[in-house]
LOTOR-271245 format. One record per residue (C-alpha): x, y, z; residue in three letters. Coordinates in steps of 0.02 Angstrom, whole numbers, plus 50000, padded with zeros to 5 digits. Each point is the difference from the previous one (the first is absolute). Layout:
% residues N
    xx    yy    zz resn
     X     Y     Z  ALA
...
//
This chain:
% residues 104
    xx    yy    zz resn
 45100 49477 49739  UNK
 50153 50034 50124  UNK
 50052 49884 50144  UNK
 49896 50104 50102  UNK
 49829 49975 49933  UNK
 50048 49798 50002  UNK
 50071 49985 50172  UNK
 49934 50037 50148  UNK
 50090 50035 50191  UNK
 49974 49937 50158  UNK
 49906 50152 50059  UNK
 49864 49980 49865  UNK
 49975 49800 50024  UNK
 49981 50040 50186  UNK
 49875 50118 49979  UNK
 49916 49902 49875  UNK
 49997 49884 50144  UNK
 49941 50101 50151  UNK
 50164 49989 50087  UNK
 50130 50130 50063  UNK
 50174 49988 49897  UNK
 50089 49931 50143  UNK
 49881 49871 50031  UNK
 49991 49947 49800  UNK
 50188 50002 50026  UNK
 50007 49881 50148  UNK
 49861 49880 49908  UNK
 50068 50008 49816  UNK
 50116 49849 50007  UNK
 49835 49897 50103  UNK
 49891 50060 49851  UNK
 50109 49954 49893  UNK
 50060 49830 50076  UNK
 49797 49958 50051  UNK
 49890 50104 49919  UNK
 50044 49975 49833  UNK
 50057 50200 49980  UNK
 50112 50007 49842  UNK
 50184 50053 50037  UNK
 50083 50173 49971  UNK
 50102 50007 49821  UNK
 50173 49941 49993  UNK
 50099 50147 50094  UNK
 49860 50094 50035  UNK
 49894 50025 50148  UNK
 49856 50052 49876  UNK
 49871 49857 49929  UNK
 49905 49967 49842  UNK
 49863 50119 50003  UNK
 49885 49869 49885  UNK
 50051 49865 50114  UNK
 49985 50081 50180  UNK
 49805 50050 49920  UNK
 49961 49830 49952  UNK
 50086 49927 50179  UNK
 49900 50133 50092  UNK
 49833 49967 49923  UNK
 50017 49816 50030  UNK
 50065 50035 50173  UNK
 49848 50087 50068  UNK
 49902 49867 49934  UNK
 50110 49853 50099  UNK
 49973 50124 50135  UNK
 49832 50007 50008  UNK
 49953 49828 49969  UNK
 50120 49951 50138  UNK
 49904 50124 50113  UNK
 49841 49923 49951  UNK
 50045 49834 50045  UNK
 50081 50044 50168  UNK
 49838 50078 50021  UNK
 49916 49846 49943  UNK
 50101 49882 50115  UNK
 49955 50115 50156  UNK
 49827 50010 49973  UNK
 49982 49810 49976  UNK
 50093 49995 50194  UNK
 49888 50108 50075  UNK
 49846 49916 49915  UNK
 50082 49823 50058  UNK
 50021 50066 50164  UNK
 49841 50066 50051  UNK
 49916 49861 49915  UNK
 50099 49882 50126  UNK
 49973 50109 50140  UNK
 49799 49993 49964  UNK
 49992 49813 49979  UNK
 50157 49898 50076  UNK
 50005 49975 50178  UNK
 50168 49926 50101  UNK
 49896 49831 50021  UNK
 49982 49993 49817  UNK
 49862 50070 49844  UNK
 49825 50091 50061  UNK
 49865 49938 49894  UNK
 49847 50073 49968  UNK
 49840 49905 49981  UNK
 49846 50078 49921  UNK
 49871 49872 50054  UNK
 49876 50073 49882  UNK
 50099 49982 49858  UNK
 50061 49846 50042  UNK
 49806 49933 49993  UNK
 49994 49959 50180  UNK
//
């Protein structure tokens, strides 16, 4: 194998990752600082090609579970919302009697 085949450049990670070059190169030190990206090779701007793989297959997990949580966390809003829209008035909880039910 040659340094090519086990490194890999900026323009390949960002494609890997959906993004333009320039916008890989204004994130890469915020990936790297936050996201858990691994860092270029010592006097290189070119990455472990095993490494960047593994960091990008975990990545889009993270990503994706994150997603699915915001997701989460709005829908519970929106359910908590309408919920007190439907049954909390300003002078305090409606309550609904069901007389039949009840036994009355």
């Amino acid at each position: 194998m040659n340094l090519q085949e086990t490194t890999i450049g900026a323009a390949d990670i960002a494609a890997a990752l959906g993004l333009a070059r320039a916008t890989f190169a204004k994130k890469v030190v915020r990936l790297i600082k936050t996201e858990g990206m691994p860092a270029p090779l010592p006097g290189r701007r070119r990455w472990s090609r095993t490494a960047i793989d593994a960091w990008i297959a975990s990545y889009g997990d993270r990503k994706l579970t994150q997603q699915l949580e915001a997701r989460a966390i709005r829908s519970i809003a929106t359910d908590r919302a309408q919920l007190r829209e439907n049954y909390v008035r300003n002078s305090g909880p409606r309550l609904i009697v069901d007389n039949e039910r009840a036994g009355a």
